[in-house]
Structures are given as C-alpha cells and as structure tokens.
C-alpha positions as CSV (number, residue, x, y, z in Angstrom):
1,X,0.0,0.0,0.0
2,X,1.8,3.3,-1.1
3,X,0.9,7.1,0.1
4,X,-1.9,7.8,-2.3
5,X,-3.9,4.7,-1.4
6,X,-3.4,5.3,2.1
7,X,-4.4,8.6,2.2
8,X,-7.6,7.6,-0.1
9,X,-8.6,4.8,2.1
10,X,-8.4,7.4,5.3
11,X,-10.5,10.1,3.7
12,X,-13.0,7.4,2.7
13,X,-12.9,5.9,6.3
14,X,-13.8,9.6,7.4
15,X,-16.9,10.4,5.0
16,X,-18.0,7.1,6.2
17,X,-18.3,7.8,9.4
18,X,-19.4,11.6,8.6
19,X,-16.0,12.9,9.8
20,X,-16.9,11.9,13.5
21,X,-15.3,9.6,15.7
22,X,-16.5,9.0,19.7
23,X,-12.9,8.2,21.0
24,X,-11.6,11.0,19.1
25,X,-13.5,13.8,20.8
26,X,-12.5,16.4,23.6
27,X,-13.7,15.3,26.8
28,X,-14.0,19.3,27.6
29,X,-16.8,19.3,24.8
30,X,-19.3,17.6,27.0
31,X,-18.6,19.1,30.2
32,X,-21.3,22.4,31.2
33,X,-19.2,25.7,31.1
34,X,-19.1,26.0,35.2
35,X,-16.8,23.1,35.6
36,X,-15.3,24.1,31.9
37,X,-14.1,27.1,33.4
38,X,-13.1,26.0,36.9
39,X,-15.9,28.0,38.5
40,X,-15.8,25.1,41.1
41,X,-12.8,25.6,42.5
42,X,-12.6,29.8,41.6
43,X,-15.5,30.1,43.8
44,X,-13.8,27.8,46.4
45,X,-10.7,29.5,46.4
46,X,-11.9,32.7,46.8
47,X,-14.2,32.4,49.6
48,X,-10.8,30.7,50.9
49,X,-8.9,33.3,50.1
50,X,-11.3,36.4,51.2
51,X,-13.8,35.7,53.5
52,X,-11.9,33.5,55.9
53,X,-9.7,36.3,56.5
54,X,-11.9,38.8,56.8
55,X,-13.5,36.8,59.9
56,X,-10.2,36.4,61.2
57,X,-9.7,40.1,61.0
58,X,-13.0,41.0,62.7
59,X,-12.9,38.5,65.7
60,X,-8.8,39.9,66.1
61,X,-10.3,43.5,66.0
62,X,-13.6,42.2,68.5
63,X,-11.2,40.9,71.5
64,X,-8.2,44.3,70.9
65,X,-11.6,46.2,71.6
66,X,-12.6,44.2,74.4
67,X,-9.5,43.2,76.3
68,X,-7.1,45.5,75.2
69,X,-8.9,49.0,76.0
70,X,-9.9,47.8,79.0
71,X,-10.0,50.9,81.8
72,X,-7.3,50.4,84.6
73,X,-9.4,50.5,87.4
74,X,-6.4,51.5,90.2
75,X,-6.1,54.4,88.1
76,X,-6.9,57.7,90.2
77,X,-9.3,59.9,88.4
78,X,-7.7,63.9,87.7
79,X,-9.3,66.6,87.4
80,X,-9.1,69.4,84.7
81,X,-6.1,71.2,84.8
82,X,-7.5,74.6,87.0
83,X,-8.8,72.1,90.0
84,X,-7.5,73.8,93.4
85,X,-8.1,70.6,94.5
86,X,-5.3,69.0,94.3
87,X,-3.5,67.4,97.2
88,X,-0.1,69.3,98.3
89,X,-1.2,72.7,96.7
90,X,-0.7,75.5,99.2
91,X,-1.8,79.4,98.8
C-alpha cells in the first residue's frame, strides 16, 4: 500500500463515518461551562482566600476592643487642669 492509497482509504474511512469519531472527541466538549471554566474551585478559592480572612480580621479586632482598651481601674481619676483641689497645693 503506497501514500496515495493510504491517504484515499483514510478520507474514505472519514466520510463514512461523517468525519466523527466518539474516541476521538475532547472530553472538555461535553462538560457544562461551570466546571469548563473552573468556577468550582474559583469560587472555592476565593471564599478561601477572602472571606476567611476577613473573619479572622474582625474577631482579632472584636477581643483588641474588648481586652485591650480595658480601663485600669487603680487608676486615680484627675481633674481638669484649674482644679485647686489638688492634694499638696498650698496658697
């Protein structure tokens, strides 16, 4: 079998089978366009990669509020700055 009947007997293999074969298709053809595209795992990563930090950032700003402005109660209270009140002032 030389060249030219080879190539005849490919092309006629092909127009009987209307140019289509099953194992030769792209699996990617018969998926839906959200797992196509990798929405899946896009959406995934991003709620990964934003919204778990963002929690983390509010409950780290939640307990600074909490425990770290916390009044010192052994702290005497002062007056404003013209109180004759003071102790040790003498006129």
């Amino acid at each position: 079998m030389n060249a030219t009947q080879r190539l005849l007997s490919y092309i006629q293999f092909i127009g009987d089978n209307d140019g289509v074969l099953p194992e030769l298709q792209i699996v990617g053809s018969h998926l839906n366009w959200m797992v196509y595209f990798n929405i899946d795992v896009i959406l995934v990563a991003f709620i990964a990669a934003v919204i778990i930090p963002a929690i983390i950032l509010a409950a780290t700003i939640y307990l600074f509020r909490k425990y770290w402005n916390k009044p010192n109660v052994n702290r005497q209270k002062r007056g404003p700055i013209g109180d004759k009140r003071k102790a040790g002032r003498r006129y």
